[in-house]
N, C-alpha and C positions, 0 to 999 in steps of 0.2 A: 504494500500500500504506500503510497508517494501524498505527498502533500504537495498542493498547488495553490498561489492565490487567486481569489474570483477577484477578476478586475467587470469593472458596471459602467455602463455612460446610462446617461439621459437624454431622453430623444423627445426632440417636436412630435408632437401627432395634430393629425389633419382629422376630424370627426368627419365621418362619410355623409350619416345617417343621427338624428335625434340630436336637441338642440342643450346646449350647458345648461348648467343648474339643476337640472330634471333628474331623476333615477336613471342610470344606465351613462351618465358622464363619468368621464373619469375625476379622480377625486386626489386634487392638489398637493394634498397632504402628505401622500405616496412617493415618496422616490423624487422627483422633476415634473410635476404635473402629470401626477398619476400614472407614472410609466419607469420601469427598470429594465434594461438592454441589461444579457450577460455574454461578452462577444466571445468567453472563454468555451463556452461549452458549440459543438456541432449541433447548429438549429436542427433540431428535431421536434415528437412530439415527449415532451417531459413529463417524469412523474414529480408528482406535486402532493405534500400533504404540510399541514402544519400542526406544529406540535401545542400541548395544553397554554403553552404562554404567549402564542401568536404568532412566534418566530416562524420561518418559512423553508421549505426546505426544496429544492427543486433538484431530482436525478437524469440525467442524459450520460452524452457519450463525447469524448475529446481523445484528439490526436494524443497519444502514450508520446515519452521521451525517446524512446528507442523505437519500437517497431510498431506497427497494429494502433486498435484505438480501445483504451478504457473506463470503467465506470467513471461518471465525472461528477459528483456530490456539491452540492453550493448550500449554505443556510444564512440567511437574512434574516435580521431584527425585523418588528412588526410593523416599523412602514420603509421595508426594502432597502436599509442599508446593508453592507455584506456584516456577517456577524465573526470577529475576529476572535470570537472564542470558540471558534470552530475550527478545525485542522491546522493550517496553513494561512491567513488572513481571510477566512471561510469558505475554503475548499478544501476537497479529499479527494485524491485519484485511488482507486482500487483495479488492480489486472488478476485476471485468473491465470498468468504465466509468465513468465521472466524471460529474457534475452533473445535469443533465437528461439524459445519457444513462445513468445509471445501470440494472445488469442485478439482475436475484435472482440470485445464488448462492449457489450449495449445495452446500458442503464435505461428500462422503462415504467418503472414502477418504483415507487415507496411508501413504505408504511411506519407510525411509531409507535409504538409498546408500551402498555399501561407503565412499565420502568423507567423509557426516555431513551431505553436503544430504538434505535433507527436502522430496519430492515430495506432492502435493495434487491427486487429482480428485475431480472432481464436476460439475455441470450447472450453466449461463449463462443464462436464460430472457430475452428479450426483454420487458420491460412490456408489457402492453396491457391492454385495455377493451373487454368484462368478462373476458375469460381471458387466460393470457399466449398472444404470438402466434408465437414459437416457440423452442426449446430449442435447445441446441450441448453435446456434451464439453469441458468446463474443465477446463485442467492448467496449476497452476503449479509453481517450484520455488523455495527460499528456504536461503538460507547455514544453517549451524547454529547462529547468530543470531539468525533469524528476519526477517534483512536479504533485500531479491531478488536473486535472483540472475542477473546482468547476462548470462553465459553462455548462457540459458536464453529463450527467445521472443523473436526479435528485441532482445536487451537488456531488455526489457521485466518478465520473470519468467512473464512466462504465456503460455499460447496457448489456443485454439480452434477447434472445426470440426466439420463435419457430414457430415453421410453421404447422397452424391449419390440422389435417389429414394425420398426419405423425408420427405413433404413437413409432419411435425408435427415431424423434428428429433429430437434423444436426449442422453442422458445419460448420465454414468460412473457408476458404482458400488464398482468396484473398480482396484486397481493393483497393479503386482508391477512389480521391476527386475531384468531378467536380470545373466548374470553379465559381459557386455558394456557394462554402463549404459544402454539401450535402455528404454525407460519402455513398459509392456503393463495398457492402459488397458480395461476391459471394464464394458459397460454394454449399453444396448439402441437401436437407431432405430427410429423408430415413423413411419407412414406411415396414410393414410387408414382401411385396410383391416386393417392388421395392422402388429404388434412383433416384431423381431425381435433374436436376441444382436447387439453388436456389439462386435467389437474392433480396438483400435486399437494400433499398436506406433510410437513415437517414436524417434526420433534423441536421442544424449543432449544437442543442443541444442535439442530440443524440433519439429522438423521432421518429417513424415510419412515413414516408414521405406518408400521403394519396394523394395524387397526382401520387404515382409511382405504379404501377400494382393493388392489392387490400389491400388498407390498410400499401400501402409498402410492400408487398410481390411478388414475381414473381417466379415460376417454370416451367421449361421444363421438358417432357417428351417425353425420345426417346428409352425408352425401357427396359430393367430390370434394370441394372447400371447404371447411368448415377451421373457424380459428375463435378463440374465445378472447374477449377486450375488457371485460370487467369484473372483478367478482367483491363478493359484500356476505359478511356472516350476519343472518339476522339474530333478534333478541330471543329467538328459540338454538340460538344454534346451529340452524343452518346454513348451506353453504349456496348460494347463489351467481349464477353465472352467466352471464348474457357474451352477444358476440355474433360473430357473420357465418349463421347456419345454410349452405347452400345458398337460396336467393332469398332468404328472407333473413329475420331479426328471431333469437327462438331466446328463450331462460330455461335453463335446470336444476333442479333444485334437488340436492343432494343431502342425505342425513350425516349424521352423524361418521357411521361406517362407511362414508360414501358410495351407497347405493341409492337410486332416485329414487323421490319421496312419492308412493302411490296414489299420496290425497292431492298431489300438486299436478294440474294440465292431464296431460296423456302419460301416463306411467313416467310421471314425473320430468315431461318438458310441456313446457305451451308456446305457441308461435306468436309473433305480432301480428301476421296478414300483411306485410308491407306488398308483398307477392303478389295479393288478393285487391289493391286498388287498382285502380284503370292503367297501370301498369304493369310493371311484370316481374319487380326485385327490390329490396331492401336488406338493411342489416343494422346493427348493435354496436355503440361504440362506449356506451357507460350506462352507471345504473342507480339507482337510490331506490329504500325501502322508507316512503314516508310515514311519519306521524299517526298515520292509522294503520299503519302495516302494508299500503297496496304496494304495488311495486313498478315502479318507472323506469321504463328503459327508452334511450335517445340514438338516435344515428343519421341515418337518412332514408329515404323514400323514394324508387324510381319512379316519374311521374310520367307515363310515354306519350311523347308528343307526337306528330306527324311530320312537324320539320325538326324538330330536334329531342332529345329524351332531355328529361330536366331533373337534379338532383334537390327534394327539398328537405329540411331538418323534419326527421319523421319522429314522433311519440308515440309511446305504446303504454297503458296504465294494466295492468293486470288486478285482481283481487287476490287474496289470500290462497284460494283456488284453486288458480293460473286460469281461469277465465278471464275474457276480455272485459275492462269496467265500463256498462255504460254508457257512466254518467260523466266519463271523459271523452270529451272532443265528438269525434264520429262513430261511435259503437266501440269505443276504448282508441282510439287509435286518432292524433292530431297531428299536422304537416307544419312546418314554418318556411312558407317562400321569399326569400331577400328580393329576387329576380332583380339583379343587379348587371347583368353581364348585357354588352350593348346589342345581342340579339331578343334579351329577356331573357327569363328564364336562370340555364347555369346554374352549377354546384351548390347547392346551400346544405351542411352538413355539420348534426352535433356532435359534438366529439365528447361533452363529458356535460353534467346534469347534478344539480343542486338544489336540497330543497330548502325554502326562506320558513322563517319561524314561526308565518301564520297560512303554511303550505302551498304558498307560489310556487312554482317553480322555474326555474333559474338555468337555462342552456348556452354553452359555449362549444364557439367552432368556429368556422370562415363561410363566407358567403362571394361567390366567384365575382368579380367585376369584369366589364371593358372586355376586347376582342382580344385577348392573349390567353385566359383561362386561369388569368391569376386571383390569390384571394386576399381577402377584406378581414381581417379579426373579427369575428360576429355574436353578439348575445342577441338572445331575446327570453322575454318574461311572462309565463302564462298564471293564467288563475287557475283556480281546483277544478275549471268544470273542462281545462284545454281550452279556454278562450285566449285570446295573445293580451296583456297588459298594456291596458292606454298609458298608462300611466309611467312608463318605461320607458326611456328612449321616443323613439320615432314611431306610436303604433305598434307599440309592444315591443320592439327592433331597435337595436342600436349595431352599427358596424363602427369599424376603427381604421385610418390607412399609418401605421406608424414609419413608411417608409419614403424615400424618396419622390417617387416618380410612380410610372406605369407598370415599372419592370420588377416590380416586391410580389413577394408572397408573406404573406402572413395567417396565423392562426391563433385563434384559443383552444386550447386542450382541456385543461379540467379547473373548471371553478371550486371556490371555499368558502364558508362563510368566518369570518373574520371580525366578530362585535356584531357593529350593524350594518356591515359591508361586504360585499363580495369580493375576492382574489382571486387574480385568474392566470393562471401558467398559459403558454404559448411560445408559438416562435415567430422568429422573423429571418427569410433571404434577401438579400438584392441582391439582384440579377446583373451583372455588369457594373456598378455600381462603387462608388467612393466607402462608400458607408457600409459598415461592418454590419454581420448577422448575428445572430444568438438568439439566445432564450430570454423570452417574456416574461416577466410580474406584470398586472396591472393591478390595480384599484378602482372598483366600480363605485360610485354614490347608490344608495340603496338604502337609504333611512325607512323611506316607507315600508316596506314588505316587513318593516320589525316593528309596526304602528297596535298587531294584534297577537295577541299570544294563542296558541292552539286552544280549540274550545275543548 
């Protein structure tokens, strides 16, 4: 493990969408007018969590000193300055191999522990020529220093492993820590023919949990793709999992032993029906179990056009069940269209989903602009029933351009709530460009949605 400092600018941002002062502006107070550039880490999409005291912790992936690329850890005080009591003037590099053996990895998730260690997965890739020649789930763990922690993989701080019959190997994407310290690791293992979910449940010394599926292993199959984006332990225990099932958005819901729960959907999966609108495919990209238990899950929705297909932010509310709710949006299922792009239409995609404390709910992503297929930072803010929040932004909608010019891409990955405000991890490229890339903090205004407490 290497220590590295997070170096941060402040950057102009140009508001696309929704006017200042409103809900859904950025909020001054943050960083440089509501905005934290971190050019140290490779813009990706970052895991983000913040710990009990507000501080911020955001995980990706950065050029290694020597070969390959690894974990790249940053922790920020609670309104984004870097927090120098962490690693290195608040960074940690972690590799799972040293010199010439050196692996890529790639930090995409984090999680903190009712302790204040701070868990890390993501994917190991083997080097090779011309492609890498094979992948592993990566999990480390690290004191609330950002020191390794000794406890934790053979002393080591990390571990590794694969999934027997999966002969291209797999990768994390998400983590949650039950209320046992049991680390529930989900991602996908991919295999000549087909992808499928996979989940992993650890020991909290970082050991494969025989007790949880076989050997600590669990995969669904639902058909050629399938890759899992988020998982969440509810207050019962269980283990939840959403993600890009085939052509739709599906959850499964796993007990304890990690076999699916009988009383949840169909022999414990339910679909969203993204498939089932006037188009013809969706999927899953985060999830949240609200205040009265339903369960939300966010991604996107293929809308199929005649001159063009159109990507919009798709919701999906399940009940306890895993039947579709209702009393959300269209028969459980609501779309959020930016239609930004100068044909209309174009990409609008939530990447991660938040609920406010009197059950709004709170999504972030990018929403495509202009005739290159580049994107826009993008929230938008529904009420309980999937109606879009007037009160938000722009008509429920707020976008962000924190870049240059034409030639940016940017996103929001996973929002937090923060007091009475929203944090939202992201990235930023330029394309051609003077100005440096990284990873995003922002700070949203969001007073209102904390006006009512759950009834």
């Amino acid at each position: 493990m290497n220590k590295v400092a997070v170096r941060t600018l402040w950057l102009a941002c140009a508001v696309a969408t929704g006017a200042r002062g409103a809900d859904g502006d950025l909020d001054a107070s943050f960083g440089v007018g509501g905005v934290v550039l971190d050019p140290t880490a490779f813009a990706n999409y970052p895991g983000f969590a913040m710990q009990s005291d507000g501080r911020l912790i955001l995980c990706d992936t950065r050029i290694a000193s020597t070969s390959g690329y690894d974990f790249y850890v940053a922790r920020f005080d609670a309104n984004g300055a870097p927090d120098a009591t962490f690693g290195e003037g608040g960074a940690v590099l972690i590799a799972f191999g040293s010199g010439i053996d050196d692996f890529d990895d790639s930090c995409d998730a984090v999680a903190v522990q009712a302790d204040g260690k701070i868990v890390l997965a993501g994917t190991r890739v083997t080097p090779g020529f011309p492609l890498p020649t094979f992948a592993e789930f990566a999990v480390a763990r690290i004191e609330a220093d950002g020191a390794p922690d000794t406890t934790f993989g053979a002393g080591t701080g990390t571990t590794h492993f694969a999934f027997a019959g999966f002969d291209q190997g797999g990768g994390a994407n998400a983590v949650a820590v039950d209320a046992q310290g049991r680390i529930v690791v989900a991602g996908y293992a991919s295999g000549t023919r087909n992808t499928d979910f996979a989940v992993v449940r650890l020991l909290p010394d970082g050991t494969l949990d025989p007790a949880f599926g076989t050997g600590g292993l669990v995969t669904v199959d639902f058909g050629t793709y399938d890759t899992a984006r988020a998982v969440v332990i509810d207050d019962s225990q269980r283990t939840l999992v959403t993600g890009i099932a085939d052509s739709d958005a599906a959850v499964v819901r796993l007990l304890a032993d990690g076999s699916r729960d009988p009383a949840f959907g169909d022999a414990g999966i339910a679909h969203a029906g993204f498939d089932r609108l006037p188009a013809h495919s969706g999927w899953a990209n985060g999830l949240v179990v609200d205040h009265r238990g339903r369960i939300v899950v966010v991604g996107a929705a293929s809308i199929y056009d005649v001159t063009a297909p159109v990507l919009d932010m798709g919701i999906a509310r399940f009940l306890d069940d895993g039947s579709l709710d209702a009393s959300f949006g269209s028969s459980g299922i609501a779309t959020v269209p930016f239609d930004l792009a100068d044909a209309g239409g174009g990409a609008d995609v939530a990447f991660g989903v938040v609920e406010a404390s009197d059950g709004r709910i709170v999504l972030a992503g990018s929403a495509e602009y202009g005739a290159n297929g580049y994107g826009l930072a993008a929230a938008a803010r529904l009420d309980e029933s999937g109606t879009p929040d007037a009160s938000f932004g722009q008509a429920g909608k707020a976008a962000f351009d924190f870049g240059a010019g034409d030639s940016d891409d940017q996103w929001f990955n996973k929002p937090l709530l923060q007091g009475g405000r929203v944090v939202v991890a992201g990235g930023l490229i330029v394309w051609g460009g003077a100005s440096p890339g990284g990873d995003l903090l922002v700070r949203l205004e969001n007073d209102r949605i904390f006006a009512a407490a759950f009834e």
